[in-house]
C-alpha positions in Angstrom: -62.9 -27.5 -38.1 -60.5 -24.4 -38.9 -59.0 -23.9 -42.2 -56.2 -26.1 -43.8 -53.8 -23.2 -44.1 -52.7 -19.8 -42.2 -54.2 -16.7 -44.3 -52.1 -14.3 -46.3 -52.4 -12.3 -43.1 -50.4 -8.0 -43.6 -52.4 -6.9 -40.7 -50.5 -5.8 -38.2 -51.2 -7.1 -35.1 -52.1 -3.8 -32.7 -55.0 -3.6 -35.4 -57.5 -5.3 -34.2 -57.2 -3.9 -30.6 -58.8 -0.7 -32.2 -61.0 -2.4 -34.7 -64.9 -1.7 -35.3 -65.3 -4.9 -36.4 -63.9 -8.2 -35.2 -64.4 -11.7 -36.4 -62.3 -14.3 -34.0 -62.5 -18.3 -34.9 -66.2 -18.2 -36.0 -67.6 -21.1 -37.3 -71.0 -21.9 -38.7 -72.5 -25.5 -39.6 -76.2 -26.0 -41.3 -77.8 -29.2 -41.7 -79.3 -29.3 -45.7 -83.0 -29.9 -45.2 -84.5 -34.0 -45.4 -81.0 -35.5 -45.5 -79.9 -33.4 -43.0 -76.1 -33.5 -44.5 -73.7 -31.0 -42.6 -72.4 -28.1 -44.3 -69.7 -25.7 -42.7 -70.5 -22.8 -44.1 -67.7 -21.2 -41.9 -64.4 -22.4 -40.7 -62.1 -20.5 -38.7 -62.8 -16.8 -40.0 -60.6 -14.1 -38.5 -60.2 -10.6 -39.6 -60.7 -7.0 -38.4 -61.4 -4.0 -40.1 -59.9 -1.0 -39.3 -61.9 2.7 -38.6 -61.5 4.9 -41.6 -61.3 1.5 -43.8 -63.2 0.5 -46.9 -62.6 -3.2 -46.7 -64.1 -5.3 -49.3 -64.7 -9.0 -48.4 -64.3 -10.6 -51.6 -65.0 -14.4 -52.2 -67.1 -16.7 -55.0 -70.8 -16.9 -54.5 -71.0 -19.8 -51.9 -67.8 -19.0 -50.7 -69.2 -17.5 -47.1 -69.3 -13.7 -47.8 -73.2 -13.3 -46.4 -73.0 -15.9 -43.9 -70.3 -13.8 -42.0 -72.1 -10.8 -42.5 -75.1 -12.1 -41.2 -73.3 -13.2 -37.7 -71.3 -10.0 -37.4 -75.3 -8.3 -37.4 -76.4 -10.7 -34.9 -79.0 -12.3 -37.6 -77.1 -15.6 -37.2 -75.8 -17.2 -34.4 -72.0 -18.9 -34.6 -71.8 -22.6 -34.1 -68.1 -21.4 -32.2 -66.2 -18.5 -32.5 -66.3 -14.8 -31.1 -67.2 -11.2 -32.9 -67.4 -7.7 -31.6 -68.3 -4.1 -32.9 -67.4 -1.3 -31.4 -65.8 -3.5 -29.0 -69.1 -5.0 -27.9 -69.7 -8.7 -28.0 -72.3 -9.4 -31.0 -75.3 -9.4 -30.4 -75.5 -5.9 -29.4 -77.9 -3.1 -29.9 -76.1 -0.3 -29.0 -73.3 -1.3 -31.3 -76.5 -1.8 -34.0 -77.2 1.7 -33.8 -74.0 2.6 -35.4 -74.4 0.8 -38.3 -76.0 0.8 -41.8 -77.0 -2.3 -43.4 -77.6 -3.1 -46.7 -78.7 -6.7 -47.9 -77.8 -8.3 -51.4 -81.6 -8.5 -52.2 -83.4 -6.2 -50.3 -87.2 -7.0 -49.1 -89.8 -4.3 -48.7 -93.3 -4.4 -48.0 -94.7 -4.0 -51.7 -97.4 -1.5 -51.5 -95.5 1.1 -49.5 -92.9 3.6 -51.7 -89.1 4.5 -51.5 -90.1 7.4 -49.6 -92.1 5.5 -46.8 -89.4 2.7 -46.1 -85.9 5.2 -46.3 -88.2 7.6 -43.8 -89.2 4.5 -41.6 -85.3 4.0 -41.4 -84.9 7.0 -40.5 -87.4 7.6 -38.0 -86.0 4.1 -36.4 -82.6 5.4 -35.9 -83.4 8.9 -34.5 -82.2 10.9 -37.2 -83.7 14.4 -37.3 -85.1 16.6 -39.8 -86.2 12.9 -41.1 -88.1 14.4 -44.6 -84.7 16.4 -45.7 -83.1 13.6 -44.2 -84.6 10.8 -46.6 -84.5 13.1 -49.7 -81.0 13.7 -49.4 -80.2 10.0 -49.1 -82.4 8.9 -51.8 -80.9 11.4 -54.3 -77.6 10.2 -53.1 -77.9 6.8 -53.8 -79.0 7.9 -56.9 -83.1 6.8 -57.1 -85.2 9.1 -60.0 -87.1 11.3 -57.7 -90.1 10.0 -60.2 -89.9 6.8 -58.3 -89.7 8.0 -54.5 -93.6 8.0 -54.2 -94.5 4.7 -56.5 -94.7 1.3 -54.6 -91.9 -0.8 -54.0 -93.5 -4.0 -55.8 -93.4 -1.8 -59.2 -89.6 -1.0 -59.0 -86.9 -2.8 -60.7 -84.6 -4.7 -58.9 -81.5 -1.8 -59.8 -84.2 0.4 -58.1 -84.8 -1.8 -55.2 -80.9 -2.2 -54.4 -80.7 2.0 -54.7 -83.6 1.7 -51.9 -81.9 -0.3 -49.4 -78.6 1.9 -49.5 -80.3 5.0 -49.0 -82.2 3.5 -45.9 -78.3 2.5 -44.9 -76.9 5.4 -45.0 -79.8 8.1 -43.8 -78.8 8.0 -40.6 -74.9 8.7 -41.1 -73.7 5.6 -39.2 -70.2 5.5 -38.0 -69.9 1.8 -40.0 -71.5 0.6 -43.7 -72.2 -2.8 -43.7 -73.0 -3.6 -47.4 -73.4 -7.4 -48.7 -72.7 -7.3 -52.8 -74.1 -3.6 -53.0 -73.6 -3.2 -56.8 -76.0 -6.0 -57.5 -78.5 -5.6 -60.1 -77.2 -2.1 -61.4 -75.9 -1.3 -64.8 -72.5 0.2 -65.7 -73.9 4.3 -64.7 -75.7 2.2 -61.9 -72.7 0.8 -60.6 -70.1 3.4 -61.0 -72.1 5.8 -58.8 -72.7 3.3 -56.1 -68.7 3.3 -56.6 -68.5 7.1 -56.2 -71.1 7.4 -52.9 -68.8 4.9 -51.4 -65.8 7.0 -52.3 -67.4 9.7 -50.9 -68.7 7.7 -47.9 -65.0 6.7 -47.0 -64.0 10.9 -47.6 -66.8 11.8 -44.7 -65.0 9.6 -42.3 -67.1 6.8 -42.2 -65.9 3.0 -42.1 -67.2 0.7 -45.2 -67.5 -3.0 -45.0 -68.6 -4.2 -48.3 -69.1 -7.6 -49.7 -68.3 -8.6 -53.7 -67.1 -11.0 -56.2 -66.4 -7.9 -58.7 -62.3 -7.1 -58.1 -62.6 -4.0 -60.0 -64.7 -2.6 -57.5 -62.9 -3.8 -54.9 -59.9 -2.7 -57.0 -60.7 0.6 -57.0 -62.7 1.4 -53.7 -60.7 -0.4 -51.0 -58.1 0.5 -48.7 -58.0 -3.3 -47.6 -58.8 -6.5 -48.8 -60.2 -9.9 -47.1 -60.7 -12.8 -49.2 -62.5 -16.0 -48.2 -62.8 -19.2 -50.0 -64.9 -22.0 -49.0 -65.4 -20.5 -45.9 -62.0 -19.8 -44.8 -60.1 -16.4 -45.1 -57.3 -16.8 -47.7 -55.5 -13.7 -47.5 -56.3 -10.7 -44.9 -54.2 -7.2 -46.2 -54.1 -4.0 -46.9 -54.6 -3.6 -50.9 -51.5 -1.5 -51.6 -49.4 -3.6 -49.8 -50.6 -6.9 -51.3 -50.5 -5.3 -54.7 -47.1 -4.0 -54.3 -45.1 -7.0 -53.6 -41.5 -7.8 -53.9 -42.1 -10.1 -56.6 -43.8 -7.7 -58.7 -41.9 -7.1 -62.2 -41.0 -3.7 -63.7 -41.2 -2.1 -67.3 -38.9 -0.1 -68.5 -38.9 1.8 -72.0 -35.6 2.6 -73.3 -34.7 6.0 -75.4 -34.9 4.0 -78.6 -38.7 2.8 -78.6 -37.2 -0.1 -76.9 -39.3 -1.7 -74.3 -38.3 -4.8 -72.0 -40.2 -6.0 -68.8 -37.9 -7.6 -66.0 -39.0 -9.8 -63.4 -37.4 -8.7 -60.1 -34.6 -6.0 -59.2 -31.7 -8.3 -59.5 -32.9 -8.9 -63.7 -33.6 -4.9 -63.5 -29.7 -3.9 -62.8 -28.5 -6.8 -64.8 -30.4 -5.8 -67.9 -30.2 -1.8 -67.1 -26.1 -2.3 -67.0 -26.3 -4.0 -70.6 -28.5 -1.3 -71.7 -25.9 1.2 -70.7 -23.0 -0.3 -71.8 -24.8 -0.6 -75.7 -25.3 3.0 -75.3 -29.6 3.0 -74.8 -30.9 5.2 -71.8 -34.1 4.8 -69.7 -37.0 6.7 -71.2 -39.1 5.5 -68.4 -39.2 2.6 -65.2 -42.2 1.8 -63.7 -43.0 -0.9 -61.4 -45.6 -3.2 -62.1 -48.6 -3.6 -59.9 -50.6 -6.8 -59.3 -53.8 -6.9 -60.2 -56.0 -8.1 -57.8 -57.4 -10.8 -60.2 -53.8 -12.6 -60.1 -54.0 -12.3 -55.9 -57.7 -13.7 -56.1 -56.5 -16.7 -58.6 -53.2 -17.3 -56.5 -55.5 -18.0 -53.6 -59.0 -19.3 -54.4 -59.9 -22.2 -55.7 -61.5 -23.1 -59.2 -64.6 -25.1 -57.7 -67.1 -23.7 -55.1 -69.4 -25.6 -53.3 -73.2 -24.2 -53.5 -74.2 -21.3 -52.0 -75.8 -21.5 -48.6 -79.7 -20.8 -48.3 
C-alpha cells in the first residue's frame, strides 16, 4: 500500500540521478508478536539526498524515521521497494565503507572504554594513524578526556550518544548517517553536536540526520524530508519551502507604525495608502515560515506506536 497523497515534492527531478542516497517505493510490514496483527511500518517512501546536503528526516516518534534508516544500511530488509548508495543497490559493502553510522541508542560492550570501541571503529574502517585518529574524534564530538579510558557501562547516556558519533565520524566517511543524534544531551550537549555537524557539512561531507527537534533541523539543514505514518509528506529543500509565495511581509513605517500584510497584492495596496497619508517605509522584510507551521500543515495530530 503507497501513501494516500503525492508528497510536497521541490526536488528537482535530475537530483536523484546524482544522489548518494536513494529510497524508491520501499515498503516495510511487521507482524506484532502473538496476535500477529500487520503493521506497515513503511508505505511508499521516496526521497534522495543530494552530495554536499545536510538533510534532516524529520517525523513523530513512530512515524518511520529509524525504520528507513535501518533498510537504507542494509540492517532491514524491504517488504518492496528499491534503495541505492553511491549508486549501488543496498545491501552493499563497498557503499558501507563510505559511511558513518550513528544509532539513536547506542550499544557497547560495557566493560571496554570510549577509547577501545572509537579505536575498534577505526581500525575496522582502515583509517590510519588510528590513536591520533580516535583522539581527535572523541574530542570533537565533545567526550571529557576524563572519560575516554572508564568503561562504557559507567557513562551516562549523553556520554554514550558522544561515543557513537565519534566512532561515526573517525574515519571521515563521504556520508553521516545519524538516527536522532541529539538524544540524551543537554542544551551545551546539543548545540555542539549542532556545531560538529555544521562543521561536518563545511568539510564536504554529506549528513543524513534523523529528528523530531525542528530547531535543529531549522538551523542545520540544507533540505528537509518529512514522514508521517510512514509516508513522506513533503520532500524540499529548506529555503525554498520556507520561502513560499504565501509567506506574509512586515513592514515598519517612519512613524513607529508597524502593519504585517499577507501577500504582495495587500503589500502595494497598503504601501500606496501609506504614501498617500504621507508615512514612509522604515523597513520591509519578508516573513519566513517556520518550519513548525510546515511540520503542522502536514503531519498529523495522532501517531501510531513506534515500531520495536
Amino acid at each position: 500500500m503507497v501513501c494516500p497523497a503525492p508528497a510536497l515534492c521541490l526536488r528537482r527531478m535530475s537530483d536523484s540521478r546524482d544522489a548518494l542516497v536513494v529510497a524508491s517505493d520501499l515498503t516495510k510490514v511487521f507482524r506484532t508478536p502473538f496476535l500477529r496483527r500487520r503493521v506497515e511500518a513503511l508505505r511508499g517512501v521516496s526521497f534522495s539526498v543530494s552530495p554536499g546536503s545536510v538533510t534532516g528526516f524529520l517525523g513523530a516518534n513512530g512515524a518511520g524515521k529509524t525504520t528507513t534508516l535501518k533498510v537504507l544500511l542494509g540492517l532491514l530488509s524491504p517488504t518492496s521497494g528499491t534503495a541505492t548508495l553511491f549508486g549501488l543497490p543496498v545491501p552493499s559493502r563497498r557503499a558501507r565503507e563510505r559511511i558513518g553510522f550513528m544509532p539513536e541508542s547506542p550499544s557497547f560492550p560495557p566493560n571496554q572504554t570510549a577509547r577501545e570501541i572509537v579505536a575498534f571503529a577505526a581500525t575496522v574502517q582502515g583509517t590510519s594513524f588510528v590513536e591520533r585518529a580516535t583522539a581527535e574524534s572523541l574530542s570533537r564530538a565533545g567526550l571529557e578526556s576524563t572519560a575516554w579510558d572508564r568503561p562504557t557501562a559507567s557513562l551516562s547516556k549523553g556520554q554514550a550518544q558522544r561515543v557513537g558519533l565519534a566512532a561515526a565520524i573517525v574515519a571521515t566517511p563521504d556520508l553521516l548517517i545519524l538516527d536522532e543524534p541529539m538524544s540524551g544531551l543537554d542544551p551545551v550537549g546539543r548545540a555542539e553536536v549542532r556545531a560538529l555537524i555544521a562543521d561536518e557539512h563545511r568539510l564536504g561531507r554529506t549528513v543524513l540526520f534523523s529528528t523530531h527537534v525542528l530547531a535543529d533541523a531549522e538551523d542545520l539543514c540544507t533540505h528537509v524530508c518529512m514522514i508521517d505514518k510512514g509516508c513522506v509528506v513533503v520532500d524540499s529543500p529548506l529555503r525554498t519551502l520556507l520561502e513560499r509565495d504565501d509567506a506574509a511581509y512586515d513592514v515598519r513605517f517612519d512613524d513607529g507604525s508597524h502593519e504585517m500584510f499577507s501577500s504582495e497584492a495587500d503589500l502595494d495596496a497598503g504601501l500606496r495608502i501609506a504614501l498617500e497619508a504621507g508615512r514612509h517605509v522604515r523597513d520591509l522584510r519578508r516573513r519566513r515560515m517556520r518550519l513548525q507551521e510546515v511540520f503542522d500543515a502536514h503531519v498529523s495530530a495522532t501517531h501510531p506506536a513506534p515500531i520495536p
